[in-house]
N, CA, C and O atoms as a DFTB+ gen file, in Angstrom:
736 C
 N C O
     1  1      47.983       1.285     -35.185
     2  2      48.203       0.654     -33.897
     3  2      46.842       0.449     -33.215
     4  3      45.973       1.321     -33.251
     5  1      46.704      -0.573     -32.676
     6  2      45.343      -1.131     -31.787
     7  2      45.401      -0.367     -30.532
     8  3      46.384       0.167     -30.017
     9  1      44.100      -0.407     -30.099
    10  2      44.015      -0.059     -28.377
    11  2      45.019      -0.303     -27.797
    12  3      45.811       0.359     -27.127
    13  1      44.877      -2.093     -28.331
    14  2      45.340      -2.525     -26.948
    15  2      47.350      -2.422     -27.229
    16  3      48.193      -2.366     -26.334
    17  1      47.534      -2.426     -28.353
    18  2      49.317      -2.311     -28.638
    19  2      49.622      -0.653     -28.154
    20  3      50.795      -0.290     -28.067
    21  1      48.294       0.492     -27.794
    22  2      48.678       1.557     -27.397
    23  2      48.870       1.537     -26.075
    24  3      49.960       1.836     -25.587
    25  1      47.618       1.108     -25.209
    26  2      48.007       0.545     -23.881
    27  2      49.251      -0.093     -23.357
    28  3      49.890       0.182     -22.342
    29  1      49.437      -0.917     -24.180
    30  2      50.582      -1.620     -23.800
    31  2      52.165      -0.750     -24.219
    32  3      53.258      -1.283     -24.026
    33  1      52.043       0.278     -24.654
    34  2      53.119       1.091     -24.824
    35  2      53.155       2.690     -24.152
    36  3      53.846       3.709     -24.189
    37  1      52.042       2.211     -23.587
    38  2      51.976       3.208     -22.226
    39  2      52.904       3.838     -21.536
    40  3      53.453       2.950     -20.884
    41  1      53.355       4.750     -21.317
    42  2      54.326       5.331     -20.283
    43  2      53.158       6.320     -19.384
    44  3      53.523       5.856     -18.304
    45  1      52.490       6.917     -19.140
    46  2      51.742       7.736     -18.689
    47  2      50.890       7.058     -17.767
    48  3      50.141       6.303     -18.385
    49  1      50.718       7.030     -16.616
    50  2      49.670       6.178     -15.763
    51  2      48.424       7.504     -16.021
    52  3      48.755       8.644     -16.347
    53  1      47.222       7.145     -15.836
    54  2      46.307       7.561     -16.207
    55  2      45.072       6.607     -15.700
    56  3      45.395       5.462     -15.385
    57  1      43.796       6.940     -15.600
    58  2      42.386       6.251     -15.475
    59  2      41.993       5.323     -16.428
    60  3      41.296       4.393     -16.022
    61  1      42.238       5.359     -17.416
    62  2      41.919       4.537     -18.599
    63  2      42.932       3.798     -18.655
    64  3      42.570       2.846     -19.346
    65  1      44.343       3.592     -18.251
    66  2      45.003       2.669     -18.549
    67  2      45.073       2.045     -17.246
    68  3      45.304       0.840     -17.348
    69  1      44.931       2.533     -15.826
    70  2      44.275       1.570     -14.787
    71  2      43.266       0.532     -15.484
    72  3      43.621      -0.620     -15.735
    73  1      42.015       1.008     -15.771
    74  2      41.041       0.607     -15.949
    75  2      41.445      -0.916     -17.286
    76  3      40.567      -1.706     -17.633
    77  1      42.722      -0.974     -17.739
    78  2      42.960      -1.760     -18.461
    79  2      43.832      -2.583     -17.902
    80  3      44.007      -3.600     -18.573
    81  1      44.602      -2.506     -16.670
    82  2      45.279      -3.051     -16.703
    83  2      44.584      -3.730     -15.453
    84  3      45.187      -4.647     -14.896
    85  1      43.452      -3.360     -15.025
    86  2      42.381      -4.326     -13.910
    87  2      41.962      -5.055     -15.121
    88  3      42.289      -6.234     -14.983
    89  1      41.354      -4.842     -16.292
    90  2      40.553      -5.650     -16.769
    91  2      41.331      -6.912     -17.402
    92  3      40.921      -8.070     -17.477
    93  1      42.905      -6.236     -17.957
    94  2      43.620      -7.572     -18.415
    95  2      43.971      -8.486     -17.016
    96  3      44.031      -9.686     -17.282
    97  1      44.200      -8.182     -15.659
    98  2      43.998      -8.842     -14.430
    99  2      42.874      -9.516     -14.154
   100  3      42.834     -10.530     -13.458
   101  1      41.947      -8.991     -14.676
   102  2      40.764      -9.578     -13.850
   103  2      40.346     -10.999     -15.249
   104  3      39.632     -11.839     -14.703
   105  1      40.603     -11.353     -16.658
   106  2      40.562     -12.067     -17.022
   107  2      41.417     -12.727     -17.138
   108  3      41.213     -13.705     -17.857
   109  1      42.730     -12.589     -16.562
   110  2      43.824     -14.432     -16.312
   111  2      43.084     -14.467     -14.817
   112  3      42.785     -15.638     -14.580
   113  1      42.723     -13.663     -13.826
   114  2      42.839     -14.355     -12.781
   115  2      41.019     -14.804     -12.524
   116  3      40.555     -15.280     -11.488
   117  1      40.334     -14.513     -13.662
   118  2      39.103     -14.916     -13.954
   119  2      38.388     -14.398     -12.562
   120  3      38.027     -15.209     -11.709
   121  1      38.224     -13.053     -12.417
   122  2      37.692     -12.519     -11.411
   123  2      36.120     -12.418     -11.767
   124  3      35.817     -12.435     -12.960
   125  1      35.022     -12.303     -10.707
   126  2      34.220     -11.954     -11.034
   127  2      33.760     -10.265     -10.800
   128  3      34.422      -9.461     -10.144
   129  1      32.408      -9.956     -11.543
   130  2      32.398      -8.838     -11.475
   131  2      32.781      -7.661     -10.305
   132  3      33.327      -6.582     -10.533
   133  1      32.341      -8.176      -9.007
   134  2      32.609      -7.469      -8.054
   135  2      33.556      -7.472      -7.497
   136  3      33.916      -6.501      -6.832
   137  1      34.445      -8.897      -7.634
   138  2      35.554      -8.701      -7.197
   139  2      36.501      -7.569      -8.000
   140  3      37.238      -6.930      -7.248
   141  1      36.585      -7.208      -9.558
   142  2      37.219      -6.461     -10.959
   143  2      36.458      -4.866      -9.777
   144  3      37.214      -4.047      -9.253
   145  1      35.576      -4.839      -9.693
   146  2      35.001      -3.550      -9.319
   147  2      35.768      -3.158      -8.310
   148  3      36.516      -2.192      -8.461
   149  1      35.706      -3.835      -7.141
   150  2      36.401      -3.739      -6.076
   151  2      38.197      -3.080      -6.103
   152  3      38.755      -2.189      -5.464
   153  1      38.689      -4.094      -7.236
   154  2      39.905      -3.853      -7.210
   155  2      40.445      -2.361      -8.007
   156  3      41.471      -1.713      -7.798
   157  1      39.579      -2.172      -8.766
   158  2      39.842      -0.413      -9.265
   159  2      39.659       0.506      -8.934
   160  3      40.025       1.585      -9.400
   161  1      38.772       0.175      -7.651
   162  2      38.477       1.422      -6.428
   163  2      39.546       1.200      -5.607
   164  3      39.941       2.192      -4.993
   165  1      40.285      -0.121      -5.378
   166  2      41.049       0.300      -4.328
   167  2      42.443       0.654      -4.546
   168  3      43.228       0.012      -5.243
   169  1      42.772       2.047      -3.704
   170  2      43.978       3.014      -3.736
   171  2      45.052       1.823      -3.585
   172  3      45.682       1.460      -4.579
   173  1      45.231       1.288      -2.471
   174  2      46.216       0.207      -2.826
   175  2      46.991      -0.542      -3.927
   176  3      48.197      -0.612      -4.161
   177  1      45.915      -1.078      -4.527
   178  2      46.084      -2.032      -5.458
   179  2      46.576      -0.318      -6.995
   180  3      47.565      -0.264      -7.725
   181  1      45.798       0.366      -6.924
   182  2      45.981       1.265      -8.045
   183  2      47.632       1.925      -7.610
   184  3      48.383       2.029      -8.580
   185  1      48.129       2.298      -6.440
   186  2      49.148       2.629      -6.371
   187  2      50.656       1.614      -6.292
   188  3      51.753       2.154      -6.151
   189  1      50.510       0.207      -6.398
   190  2      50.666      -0.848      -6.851
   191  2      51.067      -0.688      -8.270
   192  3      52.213      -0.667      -8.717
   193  1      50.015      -0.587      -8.867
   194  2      50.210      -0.320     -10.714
   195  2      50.752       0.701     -10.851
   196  3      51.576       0.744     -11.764
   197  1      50.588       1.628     -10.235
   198  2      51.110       2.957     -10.603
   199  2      52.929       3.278     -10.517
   200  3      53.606       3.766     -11.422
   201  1      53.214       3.017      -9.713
   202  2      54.045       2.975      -9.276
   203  2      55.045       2.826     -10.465
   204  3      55.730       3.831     -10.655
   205  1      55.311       1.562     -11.470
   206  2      56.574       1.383     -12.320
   207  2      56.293       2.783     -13.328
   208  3      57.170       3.514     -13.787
   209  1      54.830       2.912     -13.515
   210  2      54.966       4.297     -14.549
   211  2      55.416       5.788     -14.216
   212  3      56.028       6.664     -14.828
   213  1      54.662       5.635     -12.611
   214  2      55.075       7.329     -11.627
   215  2      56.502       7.861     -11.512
   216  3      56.774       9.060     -11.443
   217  1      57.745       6.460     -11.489
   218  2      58.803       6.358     -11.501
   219  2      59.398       6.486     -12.578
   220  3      60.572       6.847     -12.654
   221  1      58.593       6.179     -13.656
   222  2      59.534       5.732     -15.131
   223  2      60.360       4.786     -15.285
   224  3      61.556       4.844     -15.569
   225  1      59.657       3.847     -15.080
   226  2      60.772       2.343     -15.420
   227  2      60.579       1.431     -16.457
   228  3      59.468       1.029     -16.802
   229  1      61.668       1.086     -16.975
   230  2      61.946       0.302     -17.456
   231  2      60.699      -0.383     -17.956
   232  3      59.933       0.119     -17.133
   233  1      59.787      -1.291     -18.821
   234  2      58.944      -2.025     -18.473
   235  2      58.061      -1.830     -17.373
   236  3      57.921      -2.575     -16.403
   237  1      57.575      -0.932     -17.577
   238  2      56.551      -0.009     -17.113
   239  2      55.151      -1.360     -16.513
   240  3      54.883      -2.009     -15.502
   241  1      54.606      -1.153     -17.962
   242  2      53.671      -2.134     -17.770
   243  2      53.745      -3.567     -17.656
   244  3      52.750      -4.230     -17.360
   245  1      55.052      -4.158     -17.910
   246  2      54.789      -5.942     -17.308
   247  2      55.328      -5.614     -16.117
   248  3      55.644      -6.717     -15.670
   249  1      55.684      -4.683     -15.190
   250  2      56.005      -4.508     -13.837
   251  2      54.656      -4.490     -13.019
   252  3      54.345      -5.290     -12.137
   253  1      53.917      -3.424     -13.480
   254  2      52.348      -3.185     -13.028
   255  2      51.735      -4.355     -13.314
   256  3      51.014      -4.569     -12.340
   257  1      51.617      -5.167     -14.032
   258  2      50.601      -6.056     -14.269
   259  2      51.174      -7.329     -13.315
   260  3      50.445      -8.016     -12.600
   261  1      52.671      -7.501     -13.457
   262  2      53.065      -8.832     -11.982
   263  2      52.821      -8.022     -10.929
   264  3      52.009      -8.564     -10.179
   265  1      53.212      -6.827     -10.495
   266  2      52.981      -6.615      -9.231
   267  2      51.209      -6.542      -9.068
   268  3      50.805      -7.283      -8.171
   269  1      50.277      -5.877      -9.693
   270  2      48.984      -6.485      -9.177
   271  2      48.905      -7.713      -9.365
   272  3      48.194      -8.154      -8.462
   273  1      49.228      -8.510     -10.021
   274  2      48.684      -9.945     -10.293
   275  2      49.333     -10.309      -8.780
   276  3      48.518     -10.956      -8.122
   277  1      50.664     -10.042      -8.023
   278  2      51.088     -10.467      -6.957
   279  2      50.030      -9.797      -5.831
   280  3      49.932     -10.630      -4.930
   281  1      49.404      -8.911      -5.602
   282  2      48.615      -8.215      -4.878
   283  2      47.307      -9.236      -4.621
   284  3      46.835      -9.739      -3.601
   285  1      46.876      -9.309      -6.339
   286  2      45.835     -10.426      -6.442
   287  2      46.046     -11.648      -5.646
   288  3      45.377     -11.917      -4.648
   289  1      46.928     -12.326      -6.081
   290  2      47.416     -13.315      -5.248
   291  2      46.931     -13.470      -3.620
   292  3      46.180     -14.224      -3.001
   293  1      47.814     -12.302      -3.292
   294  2      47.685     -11.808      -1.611
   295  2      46.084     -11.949      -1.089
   296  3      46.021     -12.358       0.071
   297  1      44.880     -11.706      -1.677
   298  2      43.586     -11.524      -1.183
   299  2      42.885     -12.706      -1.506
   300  3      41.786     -12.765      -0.954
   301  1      43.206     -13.770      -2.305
   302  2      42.450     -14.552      -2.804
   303  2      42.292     -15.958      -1.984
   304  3      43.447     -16.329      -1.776
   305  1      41.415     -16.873      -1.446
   306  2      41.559     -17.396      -0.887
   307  2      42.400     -19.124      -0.437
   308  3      42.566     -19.868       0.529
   309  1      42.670     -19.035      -1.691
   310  2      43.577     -20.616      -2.307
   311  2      45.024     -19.971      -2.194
   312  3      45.875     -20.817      -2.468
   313  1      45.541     -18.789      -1.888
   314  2      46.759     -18.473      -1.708
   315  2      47.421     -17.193      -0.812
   316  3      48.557     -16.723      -0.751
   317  1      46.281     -16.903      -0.223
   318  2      46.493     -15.578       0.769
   319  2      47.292     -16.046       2.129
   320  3      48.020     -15.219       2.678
   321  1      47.153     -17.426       2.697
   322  2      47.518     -17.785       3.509
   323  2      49.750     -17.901       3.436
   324  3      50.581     -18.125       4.316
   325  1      49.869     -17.615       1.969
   326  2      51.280     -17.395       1.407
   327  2      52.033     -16.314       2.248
   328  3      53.037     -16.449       2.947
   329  1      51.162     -15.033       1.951
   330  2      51.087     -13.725       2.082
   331  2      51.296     -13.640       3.649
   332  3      52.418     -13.396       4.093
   333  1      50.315     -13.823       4.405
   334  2      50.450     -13.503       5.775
   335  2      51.823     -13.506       6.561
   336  3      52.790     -14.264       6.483
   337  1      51.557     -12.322       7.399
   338  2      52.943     -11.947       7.883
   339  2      53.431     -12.838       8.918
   340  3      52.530     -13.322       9.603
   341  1      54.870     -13.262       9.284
   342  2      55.470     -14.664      10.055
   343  2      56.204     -13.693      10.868
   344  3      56.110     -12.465      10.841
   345  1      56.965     -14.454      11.611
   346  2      57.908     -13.947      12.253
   347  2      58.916     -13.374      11.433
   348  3      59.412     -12.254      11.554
   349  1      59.236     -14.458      10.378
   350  2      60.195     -14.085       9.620
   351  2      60.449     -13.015       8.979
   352  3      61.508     -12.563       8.542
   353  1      59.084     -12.531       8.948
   354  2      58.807     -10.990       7.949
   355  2      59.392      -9.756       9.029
   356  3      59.703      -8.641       8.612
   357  1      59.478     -10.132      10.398
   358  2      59.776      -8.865      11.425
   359  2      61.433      -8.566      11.056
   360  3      61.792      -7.535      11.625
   361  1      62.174      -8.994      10.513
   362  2      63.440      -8.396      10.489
   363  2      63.313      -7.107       9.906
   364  3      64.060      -6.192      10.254
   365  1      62.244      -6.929       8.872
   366  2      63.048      -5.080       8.260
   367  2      61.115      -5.036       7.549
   368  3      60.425      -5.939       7.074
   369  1      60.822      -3.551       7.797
   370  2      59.683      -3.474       7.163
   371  2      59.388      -3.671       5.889
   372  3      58.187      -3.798       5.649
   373  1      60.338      -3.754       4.743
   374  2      60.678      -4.419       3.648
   375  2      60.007      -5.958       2.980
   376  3      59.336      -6.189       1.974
   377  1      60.708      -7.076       4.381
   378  2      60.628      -7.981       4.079
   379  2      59.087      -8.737       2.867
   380  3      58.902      -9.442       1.875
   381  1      58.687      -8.290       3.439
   382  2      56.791      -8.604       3.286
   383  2      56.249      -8.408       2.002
   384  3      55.463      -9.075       1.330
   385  1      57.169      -6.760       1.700
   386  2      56.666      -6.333       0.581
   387  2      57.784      -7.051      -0.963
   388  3      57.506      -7.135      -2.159
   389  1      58.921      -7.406      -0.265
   390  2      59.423      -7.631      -1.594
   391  2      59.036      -8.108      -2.973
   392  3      59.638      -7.743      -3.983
   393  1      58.042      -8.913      -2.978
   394  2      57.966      -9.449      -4.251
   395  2      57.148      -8.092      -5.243
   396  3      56.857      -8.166      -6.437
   397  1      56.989      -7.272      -4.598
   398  2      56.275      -6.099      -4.933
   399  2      57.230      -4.954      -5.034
   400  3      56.782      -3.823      -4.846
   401  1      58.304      -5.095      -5.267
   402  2      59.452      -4.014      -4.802
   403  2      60.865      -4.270      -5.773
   404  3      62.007      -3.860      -5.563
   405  1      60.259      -5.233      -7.088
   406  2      61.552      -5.439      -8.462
   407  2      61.091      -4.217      -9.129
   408  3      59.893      -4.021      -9.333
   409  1      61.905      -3.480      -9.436
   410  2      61.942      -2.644     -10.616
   411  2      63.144      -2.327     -11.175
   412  3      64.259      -2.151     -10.683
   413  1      62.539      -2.269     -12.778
   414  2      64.043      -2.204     -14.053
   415  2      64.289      -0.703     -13.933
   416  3      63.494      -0.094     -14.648
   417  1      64.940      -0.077     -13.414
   418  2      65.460       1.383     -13.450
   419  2      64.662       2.103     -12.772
   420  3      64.162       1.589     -11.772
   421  1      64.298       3.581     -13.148
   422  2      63.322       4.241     -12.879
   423  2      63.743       5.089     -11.609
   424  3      64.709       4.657     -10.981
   425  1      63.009       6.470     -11.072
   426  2      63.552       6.992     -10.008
   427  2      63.684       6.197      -8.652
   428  3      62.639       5.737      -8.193
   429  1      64.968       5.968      -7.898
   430  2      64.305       5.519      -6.502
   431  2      63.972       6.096      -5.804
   432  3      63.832       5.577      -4.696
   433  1      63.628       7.527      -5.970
   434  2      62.977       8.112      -4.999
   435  2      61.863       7.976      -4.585
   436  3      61.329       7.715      -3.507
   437  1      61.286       8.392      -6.558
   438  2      59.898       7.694      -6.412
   439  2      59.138       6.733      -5.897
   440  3      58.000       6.821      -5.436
   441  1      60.021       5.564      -6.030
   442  2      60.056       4.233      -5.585
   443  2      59.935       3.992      -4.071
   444  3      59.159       3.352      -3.362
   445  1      60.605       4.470      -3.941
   446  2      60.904       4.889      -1.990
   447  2      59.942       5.180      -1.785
   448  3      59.198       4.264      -1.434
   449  1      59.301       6.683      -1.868
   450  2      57.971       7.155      -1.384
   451  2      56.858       6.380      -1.907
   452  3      55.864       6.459      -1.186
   453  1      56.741       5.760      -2.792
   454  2      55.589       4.861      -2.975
   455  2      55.531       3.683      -1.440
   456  3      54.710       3.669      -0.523
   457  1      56.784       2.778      -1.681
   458  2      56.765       1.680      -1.215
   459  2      56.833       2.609       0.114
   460  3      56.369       1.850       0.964
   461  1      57.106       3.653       0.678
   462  2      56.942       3.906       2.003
   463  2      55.305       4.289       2.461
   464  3      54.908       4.402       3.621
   465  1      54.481       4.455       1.196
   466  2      53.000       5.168       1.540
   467  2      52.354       3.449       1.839
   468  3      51.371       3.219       2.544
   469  1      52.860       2.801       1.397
   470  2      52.568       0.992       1.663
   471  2      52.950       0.518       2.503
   472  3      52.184      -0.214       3.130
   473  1      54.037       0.648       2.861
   474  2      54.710       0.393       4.532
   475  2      53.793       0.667       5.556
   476  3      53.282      -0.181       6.287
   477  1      53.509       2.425       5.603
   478  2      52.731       3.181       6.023
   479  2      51.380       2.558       5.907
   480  3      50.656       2.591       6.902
   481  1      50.984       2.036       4.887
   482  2      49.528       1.610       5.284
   483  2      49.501       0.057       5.843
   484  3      48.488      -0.391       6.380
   485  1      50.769      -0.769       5.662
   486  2      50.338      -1.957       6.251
   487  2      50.663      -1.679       8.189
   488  3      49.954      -2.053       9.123
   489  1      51.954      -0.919       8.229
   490  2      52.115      -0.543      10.157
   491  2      50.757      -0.218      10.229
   492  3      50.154      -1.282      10.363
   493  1      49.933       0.769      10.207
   494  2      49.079       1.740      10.630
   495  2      47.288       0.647      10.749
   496  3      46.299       0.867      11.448
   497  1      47.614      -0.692       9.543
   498  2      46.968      -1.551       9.658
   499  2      47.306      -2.278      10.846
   500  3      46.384      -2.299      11.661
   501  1      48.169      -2.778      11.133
   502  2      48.922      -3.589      12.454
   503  2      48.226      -3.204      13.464
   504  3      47.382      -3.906      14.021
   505  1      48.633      -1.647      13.888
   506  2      48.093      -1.328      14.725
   507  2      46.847      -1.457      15.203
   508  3      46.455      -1.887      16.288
   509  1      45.993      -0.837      13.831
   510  2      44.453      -0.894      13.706
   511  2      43.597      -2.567      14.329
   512  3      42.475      -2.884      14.726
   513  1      44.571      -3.076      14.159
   514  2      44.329      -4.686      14.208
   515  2      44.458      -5.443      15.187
   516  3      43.867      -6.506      15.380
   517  1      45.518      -4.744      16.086
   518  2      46.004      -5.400      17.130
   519  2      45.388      -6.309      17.954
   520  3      46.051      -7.321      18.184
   521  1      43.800      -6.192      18.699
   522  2      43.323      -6.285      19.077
   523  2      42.271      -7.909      18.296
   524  3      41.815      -8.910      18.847
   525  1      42.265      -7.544      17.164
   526  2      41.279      -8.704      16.583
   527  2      42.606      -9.735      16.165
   528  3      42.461     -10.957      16.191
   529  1      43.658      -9.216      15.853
   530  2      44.506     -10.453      15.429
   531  2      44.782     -11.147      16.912
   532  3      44.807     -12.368      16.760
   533  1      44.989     -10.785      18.243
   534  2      45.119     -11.536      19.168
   535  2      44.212     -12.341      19.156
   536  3      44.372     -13.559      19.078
   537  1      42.961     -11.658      19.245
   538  2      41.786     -12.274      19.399
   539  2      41.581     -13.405      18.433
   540  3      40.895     -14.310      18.908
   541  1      41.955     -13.573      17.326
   542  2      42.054     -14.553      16.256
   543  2      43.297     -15.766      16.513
   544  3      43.423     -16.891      16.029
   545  1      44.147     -14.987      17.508
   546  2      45.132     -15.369      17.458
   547  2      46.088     -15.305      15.601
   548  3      46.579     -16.302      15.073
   549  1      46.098     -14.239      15.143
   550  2      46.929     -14.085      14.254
   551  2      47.852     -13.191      14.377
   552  3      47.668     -12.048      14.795
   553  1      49.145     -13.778      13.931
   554  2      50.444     -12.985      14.413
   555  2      50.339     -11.848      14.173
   556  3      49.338     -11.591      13.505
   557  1      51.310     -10.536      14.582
   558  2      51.127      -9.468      14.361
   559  2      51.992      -8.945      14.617
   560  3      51.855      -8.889      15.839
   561  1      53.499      -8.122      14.253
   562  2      54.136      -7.787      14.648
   563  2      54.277      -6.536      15.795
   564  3      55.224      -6.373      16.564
   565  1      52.860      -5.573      15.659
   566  2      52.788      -4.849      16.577
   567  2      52.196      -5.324      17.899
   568  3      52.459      -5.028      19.064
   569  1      51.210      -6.253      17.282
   570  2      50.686      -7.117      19.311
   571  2      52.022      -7.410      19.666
   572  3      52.418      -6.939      20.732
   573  1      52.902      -8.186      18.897
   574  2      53.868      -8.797      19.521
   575  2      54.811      -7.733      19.917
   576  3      55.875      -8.090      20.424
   577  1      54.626      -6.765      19.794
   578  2      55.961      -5.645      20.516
   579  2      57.147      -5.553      19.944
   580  3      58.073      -4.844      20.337
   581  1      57.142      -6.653      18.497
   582  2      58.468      -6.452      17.838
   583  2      59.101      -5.280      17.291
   584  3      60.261      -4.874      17.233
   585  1      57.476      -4.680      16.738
   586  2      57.604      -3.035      16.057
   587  2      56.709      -2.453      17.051
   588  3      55.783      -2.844      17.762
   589  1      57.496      -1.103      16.772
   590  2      56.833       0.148      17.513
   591  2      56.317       0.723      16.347
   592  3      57.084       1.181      15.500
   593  1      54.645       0.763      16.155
   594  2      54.107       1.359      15.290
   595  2      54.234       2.663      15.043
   596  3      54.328       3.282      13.983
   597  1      54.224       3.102      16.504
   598  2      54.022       5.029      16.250
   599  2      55.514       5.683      15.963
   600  3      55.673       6.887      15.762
   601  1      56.485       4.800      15.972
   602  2      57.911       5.234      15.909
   603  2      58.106       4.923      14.574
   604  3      58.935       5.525      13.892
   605  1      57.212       3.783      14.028
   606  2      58.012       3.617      12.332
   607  2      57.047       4.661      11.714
   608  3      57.394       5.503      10.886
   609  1      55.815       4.513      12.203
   610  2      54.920       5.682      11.507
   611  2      55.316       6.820      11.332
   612  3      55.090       7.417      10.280
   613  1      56.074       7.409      12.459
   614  2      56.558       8.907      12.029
   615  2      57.348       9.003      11.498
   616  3      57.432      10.011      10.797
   617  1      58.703       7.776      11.487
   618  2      59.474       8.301      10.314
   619  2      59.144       7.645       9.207
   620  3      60.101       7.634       8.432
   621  1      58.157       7.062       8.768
   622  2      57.534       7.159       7.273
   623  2      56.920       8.213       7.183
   624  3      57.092       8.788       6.108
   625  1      55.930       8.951       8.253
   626  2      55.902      10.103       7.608
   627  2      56.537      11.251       7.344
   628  3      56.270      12.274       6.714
   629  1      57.367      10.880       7.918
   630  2      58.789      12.359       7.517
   631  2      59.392      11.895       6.515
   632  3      60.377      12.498       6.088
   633  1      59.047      10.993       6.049
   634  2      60.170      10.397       5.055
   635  2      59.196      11.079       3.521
   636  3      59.458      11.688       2.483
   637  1      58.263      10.635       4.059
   638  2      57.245      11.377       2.517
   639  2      56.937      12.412       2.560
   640  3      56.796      12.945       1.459
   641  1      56.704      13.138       3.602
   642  2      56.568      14.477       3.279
   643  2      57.474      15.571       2.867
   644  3      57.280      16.775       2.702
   645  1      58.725      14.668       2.722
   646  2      60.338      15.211       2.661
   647  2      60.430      15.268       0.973
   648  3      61.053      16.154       0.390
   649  1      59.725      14.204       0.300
   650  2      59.764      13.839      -1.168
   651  2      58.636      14.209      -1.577
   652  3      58.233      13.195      -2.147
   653  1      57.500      15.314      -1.719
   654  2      56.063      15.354      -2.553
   655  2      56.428      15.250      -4.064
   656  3      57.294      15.693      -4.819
   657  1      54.779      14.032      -4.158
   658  2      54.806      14.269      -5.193
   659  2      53.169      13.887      -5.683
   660  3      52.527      12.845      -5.552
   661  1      52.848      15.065      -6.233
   662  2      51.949      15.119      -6.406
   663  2      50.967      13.994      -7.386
   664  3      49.864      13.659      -6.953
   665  1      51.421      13.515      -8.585
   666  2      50.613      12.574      -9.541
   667  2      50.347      11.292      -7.951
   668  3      49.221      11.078      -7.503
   669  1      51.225      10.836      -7.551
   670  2      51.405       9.951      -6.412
   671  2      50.412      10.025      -5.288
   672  3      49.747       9.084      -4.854
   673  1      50.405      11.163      -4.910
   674  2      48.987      11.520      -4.229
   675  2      48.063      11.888      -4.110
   676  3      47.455      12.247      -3.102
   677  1      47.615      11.838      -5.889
   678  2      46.224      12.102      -5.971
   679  2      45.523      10.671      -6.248
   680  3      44.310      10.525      -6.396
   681  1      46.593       9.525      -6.297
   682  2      46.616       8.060      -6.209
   683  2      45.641       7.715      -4.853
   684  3      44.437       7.489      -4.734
   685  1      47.080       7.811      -3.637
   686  2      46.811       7.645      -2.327
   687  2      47.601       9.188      -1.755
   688  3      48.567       9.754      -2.268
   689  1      46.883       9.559      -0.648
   690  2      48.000      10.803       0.103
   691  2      48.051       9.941       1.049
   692  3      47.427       8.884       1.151
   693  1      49.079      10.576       1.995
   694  2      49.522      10.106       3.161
   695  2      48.311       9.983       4.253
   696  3      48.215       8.963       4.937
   697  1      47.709      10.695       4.339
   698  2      46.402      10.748       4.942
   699  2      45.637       8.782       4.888
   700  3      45.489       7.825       5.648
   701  1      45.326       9.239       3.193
   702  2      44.360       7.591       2.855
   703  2      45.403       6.717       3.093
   704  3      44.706       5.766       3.445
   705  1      46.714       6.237       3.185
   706  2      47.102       5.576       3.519
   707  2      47.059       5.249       4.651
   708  3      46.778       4.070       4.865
   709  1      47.291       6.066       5.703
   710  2      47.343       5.844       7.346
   711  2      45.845       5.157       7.725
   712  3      45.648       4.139       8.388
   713  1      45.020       5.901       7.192
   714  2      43.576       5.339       7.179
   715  2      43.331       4.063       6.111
   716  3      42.387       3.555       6.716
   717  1      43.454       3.516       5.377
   718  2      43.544       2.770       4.455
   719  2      43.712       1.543       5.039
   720  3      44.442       1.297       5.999
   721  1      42.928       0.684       4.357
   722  2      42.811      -1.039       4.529
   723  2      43.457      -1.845       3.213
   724  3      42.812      -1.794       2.166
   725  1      44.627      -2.535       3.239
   726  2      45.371      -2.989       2.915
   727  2      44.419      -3.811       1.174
   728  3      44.584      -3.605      -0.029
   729  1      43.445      -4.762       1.997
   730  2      42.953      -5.603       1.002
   731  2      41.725      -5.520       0.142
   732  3      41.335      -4.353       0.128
   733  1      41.280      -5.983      -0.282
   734  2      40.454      -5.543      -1.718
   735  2      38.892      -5.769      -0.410
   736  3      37.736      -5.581      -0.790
């Protein structure tokens, strides 16, 4: 069996199979060097990938590789403007993230506390932001008063600290998330 047919039969998230599954990303989406660098340092994008394996799902790895390639998407400049949050996205903290949120089986717990440490870092971004997105005039669901940041914040964080799990937060903890910047 090759490297790469071992990689690809991966169940175990690990450093070396990050490190492969940025590099098979970073040549369809023909990244350059710093941008590939960028994206394997950031907790985001790695807990992104991580996620279908932390859970055990189904198709582990073509889950990780669309959901970063969808992440990718999100930062790049010929299609980020997709991404940005509308009004439409204020019905459920969910909305935004869905295309990032298919998975074939796997725990939903796991699942839950992931996609809630992401929730958690895009509110806690809102907030952080409030001030320059007016100023930009870019929507925002917390300038706009639709969400109460510090009210969804706490119950995301009760919600994860209710489920530990450790491989998950040596990814991102709840901590780097709250502090954490969304994009590459």
């Amino acid at each position: 069996m090759t490297a790469m047919e071992t990689m690809k039969k991966s169940t175990d998230f690990n450093a070396a199979l990050w490190h492969w599954i940025v590099e098979r990303t970073a040549v369809s989406f023909n990244m350059d060097r710093e941008f590939r660098r960028k994206l394997e340092a950031k907790k985001t994008a790695r807990l992104i990938g991580a996620l279908p394996f932390l859970a055990g799902c189904e198709h582990a790895m073509q889950t990780s590789i669309q959901h970063v390639s969808i992440y990718v998407l999100a930062q790049l400049e010929g299609t980020k403007e997709f991404f940005l949050h509308t009004k439409e996205d204020d019905c459920c903290l969910e909305h935004r993230l869905q295309p990032i949120m298919q998975f074939c089986g796997g725990d939903p717990g796991v699942i839950t506390r992931g996609m809630n440490l992401l929730k958690l870092q895009m509110v806690a971004g809102y907030l952080r932001d409030m001030d320059k997105d007016m100023h930009n005039t870019k929507y925002n669901p917390v300038a706009a008063g639709v969400w109460n940041a510090e009210e969804i914040m706490e119950q995301l964080r009760s919600d994860i600290l209710a489920h530990p799990h450790r491989e998950m937060d040596e990814i991102m903890d709840l901590e780097e998330s709250i502090r954490g910047f969304w994009s590459v």
